[in-house]
Every structure is written in C-alpha cells, then in structure tokens.
C-alpha positions in Angstrom: 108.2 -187.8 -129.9 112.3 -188.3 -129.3 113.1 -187.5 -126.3 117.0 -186.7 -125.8 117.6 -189.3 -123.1 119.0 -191.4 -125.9 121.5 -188.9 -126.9 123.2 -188.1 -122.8 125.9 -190.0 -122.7 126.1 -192.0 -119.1 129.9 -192.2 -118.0 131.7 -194.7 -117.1 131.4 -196.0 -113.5 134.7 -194.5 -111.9 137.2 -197.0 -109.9 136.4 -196.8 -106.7 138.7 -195.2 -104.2 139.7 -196.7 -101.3 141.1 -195.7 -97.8 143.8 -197.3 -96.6 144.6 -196.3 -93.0 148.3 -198.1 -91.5 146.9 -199.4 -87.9 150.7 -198.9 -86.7 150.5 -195.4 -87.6 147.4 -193.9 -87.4 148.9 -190.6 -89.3 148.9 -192.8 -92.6 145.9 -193.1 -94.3 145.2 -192.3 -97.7 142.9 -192.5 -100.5 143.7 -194.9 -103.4 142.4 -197.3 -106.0 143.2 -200.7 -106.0 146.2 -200.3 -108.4 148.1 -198.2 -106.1 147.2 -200.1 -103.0 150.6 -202.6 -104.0 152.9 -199.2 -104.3 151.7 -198.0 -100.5 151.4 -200.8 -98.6 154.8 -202.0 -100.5 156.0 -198.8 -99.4 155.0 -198.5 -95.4 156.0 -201.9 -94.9 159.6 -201.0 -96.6 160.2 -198.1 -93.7 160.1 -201.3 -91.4 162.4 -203.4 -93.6 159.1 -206.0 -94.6 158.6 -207.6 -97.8 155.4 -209.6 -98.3 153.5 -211.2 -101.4 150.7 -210.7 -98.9 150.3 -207.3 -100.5 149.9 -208.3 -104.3 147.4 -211.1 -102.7 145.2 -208.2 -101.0 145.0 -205.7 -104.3 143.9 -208.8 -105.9 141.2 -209.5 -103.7 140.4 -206.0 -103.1 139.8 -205.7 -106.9 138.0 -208.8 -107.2 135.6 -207.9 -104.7 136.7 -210.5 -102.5 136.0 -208.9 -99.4 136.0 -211.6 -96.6 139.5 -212.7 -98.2 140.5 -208.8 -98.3 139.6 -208.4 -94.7 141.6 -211.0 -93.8 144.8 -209.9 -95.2 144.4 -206.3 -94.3 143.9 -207.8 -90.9 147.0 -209.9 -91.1 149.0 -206.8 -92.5 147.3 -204.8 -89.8 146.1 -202.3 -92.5 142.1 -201.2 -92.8 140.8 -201.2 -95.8 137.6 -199.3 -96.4 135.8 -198.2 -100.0 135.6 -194.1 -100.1 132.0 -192.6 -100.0 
C-alpha cells in the first residue's frame, strides 16, 4: 500500500533570522538574516561617523556558522548577535 508521505512536499529550511541588539543603544535591536546584518550594522555605525570592514567580516562568519569568530567581532563592534527562536 502507497502511502502519501512520498507525495508532501518538505520545504525548504528557511534562513535563519537573527537578532541583532546595538549594546550602545539598547533601543536598537532588530530581527534580520545574515544578508541584511552588513546594511544595519553599516548603518548604526554611520550615525557615529564609523566605517569598518569588520562588518562584512562578521556577516561572513555569521553565515558560515563561525560562531567563536562571530562572537568575537560582535564583541569588538559591541553588537550581540543571537539566532531567533
């Protein structure tokens, strides 16, 4: 006997979503995925006239899984960086 397990389609895992939260101002945290984590950071550190490769460096790492390496630059650019439940 079929069964019609074989004919549900499973979707795609989704991108995970993460939560960035600006240690400097506690008001900014937000939900994105790693592709728009260059266009926020890039854009909180430009209200305090900073410009840093350091951001490309941690949506790399952040979407390689890297996490130790993440950590640390979120540390460095005094950001938290947490994957959304």
């Amino acid at each position: 006997m079929k069964t019609m397990s074989r004919l549900v389609r499973h979707p795609h895992p989704a991108s995970p979503t993460y939560v960035l939260t600006d240690r400097l101002h506690r008001e900014r945290t937000v939900c994105v995925t790693a592709d728009e984590i260059i266009a926020t950071v890039s854009t909180w550190l430009a209200t305090l006239g900073v410009q840093t490769p350091l951001v490309e460096e941690l949506c790399r790492t952040v979407r390689d899984g890297a996490r130790a390496e993440a950590h640390a630059i979120a540390d460095t650019l005094s950001l938290d960086v947490t994957v959304a439940a």
